[in-house]
N, CA, C and O atoms as CSV, one atom per row, in Angstrom:
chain,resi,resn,atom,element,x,y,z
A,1,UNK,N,N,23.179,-36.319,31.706
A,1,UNK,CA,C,21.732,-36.397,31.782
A,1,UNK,C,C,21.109,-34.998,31.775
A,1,UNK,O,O,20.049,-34.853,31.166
A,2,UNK,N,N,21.470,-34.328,32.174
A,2,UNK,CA,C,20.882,-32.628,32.392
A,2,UNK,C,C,21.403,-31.675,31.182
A,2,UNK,O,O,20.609,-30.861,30.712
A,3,UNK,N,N,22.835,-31.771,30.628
A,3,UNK,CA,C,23.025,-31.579,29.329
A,3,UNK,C,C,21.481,-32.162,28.123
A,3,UNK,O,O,20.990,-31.517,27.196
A,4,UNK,N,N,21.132,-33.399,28.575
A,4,UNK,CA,C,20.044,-33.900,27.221
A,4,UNK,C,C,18.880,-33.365,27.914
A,4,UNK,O,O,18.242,-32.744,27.064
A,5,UNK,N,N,18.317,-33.302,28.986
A,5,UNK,CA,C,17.344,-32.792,29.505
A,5,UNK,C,C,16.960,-31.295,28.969
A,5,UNK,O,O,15.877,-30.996,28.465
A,6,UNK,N,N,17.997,-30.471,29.168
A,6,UNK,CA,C,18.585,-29.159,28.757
A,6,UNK,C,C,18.301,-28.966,27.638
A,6,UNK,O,O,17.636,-27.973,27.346
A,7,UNK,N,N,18.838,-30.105,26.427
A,7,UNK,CA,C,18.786,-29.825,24.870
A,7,UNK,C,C,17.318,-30.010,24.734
A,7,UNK,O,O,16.727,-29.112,24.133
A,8,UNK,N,N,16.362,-31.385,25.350
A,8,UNK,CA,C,15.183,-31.081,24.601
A,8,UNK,C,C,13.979,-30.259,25.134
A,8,UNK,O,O,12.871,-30.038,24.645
A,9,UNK,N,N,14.787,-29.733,26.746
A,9,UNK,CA,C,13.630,-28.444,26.644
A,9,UNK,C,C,13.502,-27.236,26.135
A,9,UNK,O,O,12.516,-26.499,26.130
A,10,UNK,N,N,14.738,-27.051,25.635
A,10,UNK,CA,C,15.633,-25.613,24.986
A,10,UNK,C,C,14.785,-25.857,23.225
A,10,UNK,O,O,14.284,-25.021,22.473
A,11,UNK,N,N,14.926,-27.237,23.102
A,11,UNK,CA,C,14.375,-27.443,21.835
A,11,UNK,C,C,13.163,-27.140,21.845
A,11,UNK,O,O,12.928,-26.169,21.126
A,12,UNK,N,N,11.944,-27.729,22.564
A,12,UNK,CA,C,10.349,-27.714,22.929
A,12,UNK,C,C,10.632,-26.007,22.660
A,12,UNK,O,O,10.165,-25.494,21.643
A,13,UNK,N,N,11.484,-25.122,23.715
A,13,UNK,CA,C,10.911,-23.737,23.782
A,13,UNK,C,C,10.783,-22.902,22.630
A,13,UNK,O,O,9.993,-22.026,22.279
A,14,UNK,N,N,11.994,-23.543,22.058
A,14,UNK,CA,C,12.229,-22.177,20.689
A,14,UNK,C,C,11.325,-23.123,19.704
A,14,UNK,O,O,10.573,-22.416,19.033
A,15,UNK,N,N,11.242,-23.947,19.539
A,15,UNK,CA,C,10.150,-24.182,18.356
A,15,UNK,C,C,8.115,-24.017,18.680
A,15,UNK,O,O,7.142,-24.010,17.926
A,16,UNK,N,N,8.297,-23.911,20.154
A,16,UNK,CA,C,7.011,-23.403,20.057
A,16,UNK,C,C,7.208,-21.661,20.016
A,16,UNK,O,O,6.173,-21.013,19.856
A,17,UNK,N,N,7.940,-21.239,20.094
A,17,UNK,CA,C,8.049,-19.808,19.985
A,17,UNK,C,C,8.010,-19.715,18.373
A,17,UNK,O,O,7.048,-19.313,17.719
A,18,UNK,N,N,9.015,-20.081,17.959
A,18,UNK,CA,C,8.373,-20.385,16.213
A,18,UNK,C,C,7.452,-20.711,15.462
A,18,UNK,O,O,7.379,-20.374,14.281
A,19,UNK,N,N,6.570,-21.470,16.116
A,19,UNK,CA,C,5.324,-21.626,16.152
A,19,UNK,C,C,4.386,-20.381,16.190
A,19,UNK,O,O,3.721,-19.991,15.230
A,20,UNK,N,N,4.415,-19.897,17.239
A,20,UNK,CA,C,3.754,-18.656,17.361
A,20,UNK,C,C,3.708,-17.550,16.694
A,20,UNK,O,O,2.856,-16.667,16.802
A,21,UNK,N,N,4.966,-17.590,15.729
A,21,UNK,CA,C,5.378,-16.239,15.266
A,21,UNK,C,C,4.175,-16.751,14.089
A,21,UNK,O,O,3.604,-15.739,13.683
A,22,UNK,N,N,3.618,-18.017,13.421
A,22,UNK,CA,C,2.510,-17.533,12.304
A,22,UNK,C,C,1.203,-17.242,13.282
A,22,UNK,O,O,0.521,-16.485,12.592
A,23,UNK,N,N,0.728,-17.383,14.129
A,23,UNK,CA,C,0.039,-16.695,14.849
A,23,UNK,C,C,-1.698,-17.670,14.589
A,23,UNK,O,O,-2.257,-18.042,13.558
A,24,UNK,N,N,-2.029,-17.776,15.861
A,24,UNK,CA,C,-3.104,-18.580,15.810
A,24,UNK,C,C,-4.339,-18.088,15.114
A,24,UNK,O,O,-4.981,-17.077,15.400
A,25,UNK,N,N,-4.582,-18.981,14.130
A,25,UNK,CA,C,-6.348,-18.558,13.099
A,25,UNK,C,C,-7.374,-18.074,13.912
A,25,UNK,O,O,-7.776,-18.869,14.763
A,26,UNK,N,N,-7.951,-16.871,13.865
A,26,UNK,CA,C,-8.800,-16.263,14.282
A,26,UNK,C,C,-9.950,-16.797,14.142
A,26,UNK,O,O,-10.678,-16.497,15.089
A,27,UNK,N,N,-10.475,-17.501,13.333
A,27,UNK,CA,C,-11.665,-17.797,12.716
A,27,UNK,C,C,-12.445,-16.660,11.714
A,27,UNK,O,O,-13.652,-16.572,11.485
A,28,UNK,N,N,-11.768,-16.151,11.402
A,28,UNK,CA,C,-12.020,-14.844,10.691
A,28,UNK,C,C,-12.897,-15.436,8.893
A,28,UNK,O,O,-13.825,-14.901,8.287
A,29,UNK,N,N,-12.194,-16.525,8.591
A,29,UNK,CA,C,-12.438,-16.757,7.080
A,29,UNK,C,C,-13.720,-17.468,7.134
A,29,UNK,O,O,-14.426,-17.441,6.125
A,30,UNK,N,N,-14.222,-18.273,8.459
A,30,UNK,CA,C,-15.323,-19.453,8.908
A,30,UNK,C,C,-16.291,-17.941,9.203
A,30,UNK,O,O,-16.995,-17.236,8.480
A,31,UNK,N,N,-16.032,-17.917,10.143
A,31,UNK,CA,C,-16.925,-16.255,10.455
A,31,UNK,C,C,-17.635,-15.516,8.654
A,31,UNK,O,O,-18.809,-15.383,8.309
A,32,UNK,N,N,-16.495,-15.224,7.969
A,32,UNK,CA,C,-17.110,-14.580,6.837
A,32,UNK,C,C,-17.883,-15.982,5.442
A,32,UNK,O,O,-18.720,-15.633,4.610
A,33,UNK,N,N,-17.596,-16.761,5.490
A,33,UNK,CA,C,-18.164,-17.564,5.026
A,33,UNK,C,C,-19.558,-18.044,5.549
A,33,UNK,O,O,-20.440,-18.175,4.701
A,34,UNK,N,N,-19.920,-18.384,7.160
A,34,UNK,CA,C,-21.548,-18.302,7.980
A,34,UNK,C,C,-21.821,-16.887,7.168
A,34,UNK,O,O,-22.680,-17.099,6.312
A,35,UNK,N,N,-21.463,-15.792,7.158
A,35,UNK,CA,C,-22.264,-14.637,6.938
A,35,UNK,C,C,-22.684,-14.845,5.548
A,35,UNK,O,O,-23.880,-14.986,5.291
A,36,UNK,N,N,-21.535,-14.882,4.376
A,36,UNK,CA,C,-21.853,-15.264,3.051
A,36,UNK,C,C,-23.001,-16.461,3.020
A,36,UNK,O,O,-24.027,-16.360,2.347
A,37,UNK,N,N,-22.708,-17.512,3.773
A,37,UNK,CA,C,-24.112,-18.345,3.455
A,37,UNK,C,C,-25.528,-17.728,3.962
A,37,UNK,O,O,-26.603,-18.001,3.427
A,38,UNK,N,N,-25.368,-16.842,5.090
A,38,UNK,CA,C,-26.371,-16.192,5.210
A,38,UNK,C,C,-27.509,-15.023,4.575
A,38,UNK,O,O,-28.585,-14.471,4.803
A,39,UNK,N,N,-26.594,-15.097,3.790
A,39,UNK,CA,C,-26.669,-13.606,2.792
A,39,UNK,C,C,-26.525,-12.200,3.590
A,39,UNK,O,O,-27.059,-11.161,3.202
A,40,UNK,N,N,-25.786,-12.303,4.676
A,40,UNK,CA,C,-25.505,-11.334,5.364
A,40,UNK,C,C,-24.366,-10.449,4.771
A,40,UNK,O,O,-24.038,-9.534,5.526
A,41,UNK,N,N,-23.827,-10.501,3.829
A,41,UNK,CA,C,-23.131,-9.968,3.098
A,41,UNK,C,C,-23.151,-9.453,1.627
A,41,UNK,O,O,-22.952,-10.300,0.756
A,42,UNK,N,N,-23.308,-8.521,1.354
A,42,UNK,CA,C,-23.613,-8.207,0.506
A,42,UNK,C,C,-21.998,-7.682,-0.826
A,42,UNK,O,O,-20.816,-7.407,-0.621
A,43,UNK,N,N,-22.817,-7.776,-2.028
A,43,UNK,CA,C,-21.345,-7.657,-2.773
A,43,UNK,C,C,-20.864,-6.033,-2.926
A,43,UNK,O,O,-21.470,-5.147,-2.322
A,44,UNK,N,N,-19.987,-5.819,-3.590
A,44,UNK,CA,C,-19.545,-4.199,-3.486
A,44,UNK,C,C,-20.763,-4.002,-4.664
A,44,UNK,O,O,-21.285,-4.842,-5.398
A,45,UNK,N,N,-20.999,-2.515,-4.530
A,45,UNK,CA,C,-21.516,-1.556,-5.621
A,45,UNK,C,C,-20.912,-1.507,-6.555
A,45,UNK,O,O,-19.698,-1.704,-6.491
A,46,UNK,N,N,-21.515,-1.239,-7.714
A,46,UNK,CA,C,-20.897,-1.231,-8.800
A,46,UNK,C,C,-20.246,0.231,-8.995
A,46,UNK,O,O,-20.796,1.195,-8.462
A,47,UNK,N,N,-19.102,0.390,-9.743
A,47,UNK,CA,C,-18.423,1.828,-9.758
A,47,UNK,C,C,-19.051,2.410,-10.757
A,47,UNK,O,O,-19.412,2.083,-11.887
A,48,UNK,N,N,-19.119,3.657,-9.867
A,48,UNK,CA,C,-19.903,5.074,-10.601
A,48,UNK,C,C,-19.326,4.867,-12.510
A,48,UNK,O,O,-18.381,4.261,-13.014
A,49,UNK,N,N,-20.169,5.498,-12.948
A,49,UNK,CA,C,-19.608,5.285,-14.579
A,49,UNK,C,C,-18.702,6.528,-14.704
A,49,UNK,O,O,-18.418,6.610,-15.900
A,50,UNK,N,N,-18.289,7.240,-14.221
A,50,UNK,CA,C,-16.983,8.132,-14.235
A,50,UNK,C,C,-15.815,7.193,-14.239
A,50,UNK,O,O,-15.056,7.011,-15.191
A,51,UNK,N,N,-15.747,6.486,-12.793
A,51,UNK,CA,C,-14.904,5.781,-12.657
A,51,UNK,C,C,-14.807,4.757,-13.873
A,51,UNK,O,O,-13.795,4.738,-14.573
A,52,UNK,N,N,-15.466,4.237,-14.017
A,52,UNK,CA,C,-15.539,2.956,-15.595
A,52,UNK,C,C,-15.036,3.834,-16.561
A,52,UNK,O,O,-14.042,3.462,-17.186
A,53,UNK,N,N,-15.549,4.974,-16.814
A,53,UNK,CA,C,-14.731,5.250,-17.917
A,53,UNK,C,C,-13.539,6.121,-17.987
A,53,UNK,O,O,-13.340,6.587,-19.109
A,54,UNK,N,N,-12.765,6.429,-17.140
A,54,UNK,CA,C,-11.462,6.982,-16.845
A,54,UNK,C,C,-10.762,6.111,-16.496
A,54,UNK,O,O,-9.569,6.378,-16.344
A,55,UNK,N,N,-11.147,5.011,-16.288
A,55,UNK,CA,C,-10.363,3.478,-16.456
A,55,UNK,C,C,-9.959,2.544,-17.466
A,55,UNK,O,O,-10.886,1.990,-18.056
A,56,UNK,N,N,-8.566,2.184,-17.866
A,56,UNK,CA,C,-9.047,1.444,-18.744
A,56,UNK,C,C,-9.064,0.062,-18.375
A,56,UNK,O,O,-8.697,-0.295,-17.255
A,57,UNK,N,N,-9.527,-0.853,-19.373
A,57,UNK,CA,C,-9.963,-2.309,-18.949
A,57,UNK,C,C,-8.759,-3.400,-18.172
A,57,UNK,O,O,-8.873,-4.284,-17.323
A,58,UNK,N,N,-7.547,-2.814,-18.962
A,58,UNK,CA,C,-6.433,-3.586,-18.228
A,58,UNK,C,C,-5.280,-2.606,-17.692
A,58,UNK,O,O,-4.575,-1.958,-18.466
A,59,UNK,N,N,-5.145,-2.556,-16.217
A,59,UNK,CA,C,-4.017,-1.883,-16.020
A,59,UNK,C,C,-2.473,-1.954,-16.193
A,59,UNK,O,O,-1.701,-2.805,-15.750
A,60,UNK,N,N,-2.278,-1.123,-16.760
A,60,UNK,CA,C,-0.800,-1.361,-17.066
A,60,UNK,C,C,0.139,-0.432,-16.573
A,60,UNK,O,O,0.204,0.735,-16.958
A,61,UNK,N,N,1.109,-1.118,-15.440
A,61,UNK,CA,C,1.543,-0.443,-15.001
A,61,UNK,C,C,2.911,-1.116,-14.602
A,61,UNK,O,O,3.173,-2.304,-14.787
A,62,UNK,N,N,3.707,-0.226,-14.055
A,62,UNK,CA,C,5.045,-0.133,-13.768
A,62,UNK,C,C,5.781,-0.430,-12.430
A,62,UNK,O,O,6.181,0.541,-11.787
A,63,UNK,N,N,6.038,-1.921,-11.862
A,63,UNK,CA,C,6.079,-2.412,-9.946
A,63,UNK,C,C,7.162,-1.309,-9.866
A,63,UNK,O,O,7.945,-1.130,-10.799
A,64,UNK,N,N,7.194,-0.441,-8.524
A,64,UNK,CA,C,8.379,-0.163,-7.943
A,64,UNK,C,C,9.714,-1.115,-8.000
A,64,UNK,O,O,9.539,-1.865,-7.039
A,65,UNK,N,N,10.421,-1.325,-8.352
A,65,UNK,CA,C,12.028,-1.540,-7.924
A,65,UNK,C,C,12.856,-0.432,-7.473
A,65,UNK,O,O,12.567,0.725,-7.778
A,66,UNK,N,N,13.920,-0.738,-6.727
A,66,UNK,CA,C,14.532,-0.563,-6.517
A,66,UNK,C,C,15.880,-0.241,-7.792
A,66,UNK,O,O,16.266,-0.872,-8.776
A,67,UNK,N,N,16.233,0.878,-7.239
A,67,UNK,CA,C,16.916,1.366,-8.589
A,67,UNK,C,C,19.078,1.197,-8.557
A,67,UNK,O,O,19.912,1.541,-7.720
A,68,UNK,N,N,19.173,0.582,-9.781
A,68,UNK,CA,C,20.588,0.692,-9.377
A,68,UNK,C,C,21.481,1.795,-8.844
A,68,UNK,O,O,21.561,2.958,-9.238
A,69,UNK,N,N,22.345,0.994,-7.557
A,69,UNK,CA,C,23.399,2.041,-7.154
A,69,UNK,C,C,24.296,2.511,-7.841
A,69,UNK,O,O,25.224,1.899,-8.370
A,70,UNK,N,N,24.057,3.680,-7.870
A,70,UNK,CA,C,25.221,4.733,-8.461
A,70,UNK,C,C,26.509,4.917,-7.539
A,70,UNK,O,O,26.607,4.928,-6.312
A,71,UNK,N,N,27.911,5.126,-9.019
A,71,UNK,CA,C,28.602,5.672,-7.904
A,71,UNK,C,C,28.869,7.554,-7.188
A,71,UNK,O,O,29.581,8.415,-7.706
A,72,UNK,N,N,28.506,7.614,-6.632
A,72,UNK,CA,C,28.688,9.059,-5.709
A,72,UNK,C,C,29.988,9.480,-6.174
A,72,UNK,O,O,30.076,10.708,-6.160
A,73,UNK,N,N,30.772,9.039,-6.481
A,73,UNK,CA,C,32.639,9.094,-6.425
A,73,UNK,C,C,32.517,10.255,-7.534
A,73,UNK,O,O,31.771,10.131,-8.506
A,74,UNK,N,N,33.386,11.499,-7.287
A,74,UNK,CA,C,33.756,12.655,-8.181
A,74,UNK,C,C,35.148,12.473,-8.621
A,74,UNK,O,O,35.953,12.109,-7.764
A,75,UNK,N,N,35.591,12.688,-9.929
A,75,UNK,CA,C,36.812,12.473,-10.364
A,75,UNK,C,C,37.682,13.869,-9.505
A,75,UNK,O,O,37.368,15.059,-9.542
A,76,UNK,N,N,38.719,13.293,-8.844
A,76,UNK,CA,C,39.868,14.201,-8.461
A,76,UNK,C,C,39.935,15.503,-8.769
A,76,UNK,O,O,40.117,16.185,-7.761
A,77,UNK,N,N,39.836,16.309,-10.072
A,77,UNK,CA,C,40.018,17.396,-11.028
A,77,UNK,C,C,38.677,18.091,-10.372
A,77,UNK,O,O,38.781,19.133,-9.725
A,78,UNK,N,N,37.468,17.471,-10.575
A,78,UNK,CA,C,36.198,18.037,-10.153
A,78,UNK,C,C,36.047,18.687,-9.046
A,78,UNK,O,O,35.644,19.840,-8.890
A,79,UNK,N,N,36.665,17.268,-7.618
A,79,UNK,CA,C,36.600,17.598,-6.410
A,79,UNK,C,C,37.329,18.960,-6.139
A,79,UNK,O,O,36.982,19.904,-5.430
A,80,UNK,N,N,38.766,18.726,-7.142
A,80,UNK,CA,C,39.212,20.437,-6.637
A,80,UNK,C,C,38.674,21.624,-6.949
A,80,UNK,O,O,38.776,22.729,-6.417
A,81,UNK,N,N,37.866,21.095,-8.240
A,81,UNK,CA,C,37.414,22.285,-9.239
A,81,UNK,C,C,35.961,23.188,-8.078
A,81,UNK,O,O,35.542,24.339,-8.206
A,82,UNK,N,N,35.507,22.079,-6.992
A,82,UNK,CA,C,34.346,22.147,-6.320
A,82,UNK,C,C,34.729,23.360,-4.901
A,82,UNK,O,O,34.194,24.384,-4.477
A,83,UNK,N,N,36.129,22.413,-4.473
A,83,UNK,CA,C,36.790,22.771,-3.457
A,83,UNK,C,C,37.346,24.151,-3.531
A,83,UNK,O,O,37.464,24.721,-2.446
A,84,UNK,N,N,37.774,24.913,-4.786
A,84,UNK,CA,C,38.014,26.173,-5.111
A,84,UNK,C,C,36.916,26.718,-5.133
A,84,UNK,O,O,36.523,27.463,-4.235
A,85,UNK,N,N,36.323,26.454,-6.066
A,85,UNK,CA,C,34.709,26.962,-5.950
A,85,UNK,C,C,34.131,27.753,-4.366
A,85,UNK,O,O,33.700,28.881,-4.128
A,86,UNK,N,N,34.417,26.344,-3.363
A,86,UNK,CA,C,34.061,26.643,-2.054
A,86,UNK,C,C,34.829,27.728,-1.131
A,86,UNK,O,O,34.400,28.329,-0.147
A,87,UNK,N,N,36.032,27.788,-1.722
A,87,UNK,CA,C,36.987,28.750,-1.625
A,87,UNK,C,C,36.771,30.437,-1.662
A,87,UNK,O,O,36.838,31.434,-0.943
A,88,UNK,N,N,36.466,30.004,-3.020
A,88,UNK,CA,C,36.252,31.464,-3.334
A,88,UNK,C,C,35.061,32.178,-2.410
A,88,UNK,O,O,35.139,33.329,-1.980
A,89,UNK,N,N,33.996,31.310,-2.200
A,89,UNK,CA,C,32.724,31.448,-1.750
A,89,UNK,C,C,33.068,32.119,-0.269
A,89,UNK,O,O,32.723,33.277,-0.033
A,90,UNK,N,N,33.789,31.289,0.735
A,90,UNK,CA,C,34.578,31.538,1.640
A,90,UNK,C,C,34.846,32.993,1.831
A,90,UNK,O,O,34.596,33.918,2.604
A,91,UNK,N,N,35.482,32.717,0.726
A,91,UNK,CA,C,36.398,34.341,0.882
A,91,UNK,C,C,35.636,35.678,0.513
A,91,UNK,O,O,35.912,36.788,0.966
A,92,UNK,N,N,34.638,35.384,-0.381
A,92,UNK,CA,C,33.585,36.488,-0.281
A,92,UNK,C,C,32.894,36.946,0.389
A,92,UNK,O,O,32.678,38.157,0.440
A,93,UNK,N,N,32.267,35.925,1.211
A,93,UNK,CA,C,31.282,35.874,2.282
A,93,UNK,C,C,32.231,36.385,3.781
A,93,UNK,O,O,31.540,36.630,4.771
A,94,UNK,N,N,33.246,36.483,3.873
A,94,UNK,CA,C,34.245,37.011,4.686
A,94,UNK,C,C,34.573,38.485,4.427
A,94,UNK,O,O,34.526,39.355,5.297
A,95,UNK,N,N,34.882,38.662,3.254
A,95,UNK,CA,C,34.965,39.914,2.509
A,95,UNK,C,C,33.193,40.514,3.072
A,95,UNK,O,O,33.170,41.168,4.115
A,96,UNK,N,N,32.327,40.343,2.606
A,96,UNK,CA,C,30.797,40.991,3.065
A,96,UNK,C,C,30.834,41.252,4.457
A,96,UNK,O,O,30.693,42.393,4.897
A,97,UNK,N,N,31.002,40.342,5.115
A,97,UNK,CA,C,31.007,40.245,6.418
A,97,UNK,C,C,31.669,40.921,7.301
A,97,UNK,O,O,31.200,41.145,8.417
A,98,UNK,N,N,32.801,41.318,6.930
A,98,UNK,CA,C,33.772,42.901,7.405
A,98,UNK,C,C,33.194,44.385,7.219
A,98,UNK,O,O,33.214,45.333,8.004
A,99,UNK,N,N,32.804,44.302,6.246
A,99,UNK,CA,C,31.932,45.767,6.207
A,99,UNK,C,C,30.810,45.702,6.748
A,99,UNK,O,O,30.259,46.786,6.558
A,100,UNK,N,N,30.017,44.870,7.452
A,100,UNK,CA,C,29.064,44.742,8.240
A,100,UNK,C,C,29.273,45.483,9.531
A,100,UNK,O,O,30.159,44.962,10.208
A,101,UNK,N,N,28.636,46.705,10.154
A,101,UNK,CA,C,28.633,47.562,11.410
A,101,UNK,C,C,27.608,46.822,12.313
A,101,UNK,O,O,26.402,46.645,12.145
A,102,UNK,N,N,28.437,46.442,13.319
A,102,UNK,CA,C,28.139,45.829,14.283
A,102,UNK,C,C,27.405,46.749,15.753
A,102,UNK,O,O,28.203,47.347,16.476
A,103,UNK,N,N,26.118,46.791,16.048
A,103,UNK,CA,C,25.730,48.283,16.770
A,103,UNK,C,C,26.003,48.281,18.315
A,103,UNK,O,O,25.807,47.201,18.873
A,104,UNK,N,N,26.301,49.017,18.857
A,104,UNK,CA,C,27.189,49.129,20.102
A,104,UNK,C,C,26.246,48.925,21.216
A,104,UNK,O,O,26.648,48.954,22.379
């Protein structure tokens, strides 16, 4: 009995919590509609004629996506070719760094 008691208050809770997550109507759309019948609202301005004409009539444009993953992976030969590279770099910057007088 307390097992089913259990299940349908556990049930009641999480589906009114689910509930909630779309979130109760403000009256926001009734609100702007009284004003529109009121003529308390007025429409936008029309755009400056700069704007009209540095526009064109239909935009055409390009949605963001998301771009395919590449692979990062360096062929073997490269990685060493990189890794010497870093080497050498190493060893120069070590080499400079010895003739550097350190002041007492």
């Amino acid at each position: 009995m307390r097992a089913r008691l259990f299940a349908i208050l556990s049930t009641v809770i999480l589906a009114g919590a689910a509930g909630a997550q779309e979130g109760p109507p403000t009256g926001g759309q009734a609100i702007g509609g009284l004003f529109d019948a009121l003529g308390f609202l007025k429409p936008p301005p029309p755009a400056p004629d700069f704007v009209r004409e540095s526009r064109p009539e239909r935009l055409d444009y390009v949605p963001l996506a998301p771009r395919p993953e590449t692979s990062r992976r360096r062929p073997a030969a490269e990685a060493q070719t990189v890794g010497a590279e870093l080497d050498r770099a190493i060893a120069e910057n070590r080499r400079k760094a010895a003739r550097v007088k350190t002041p007492n």
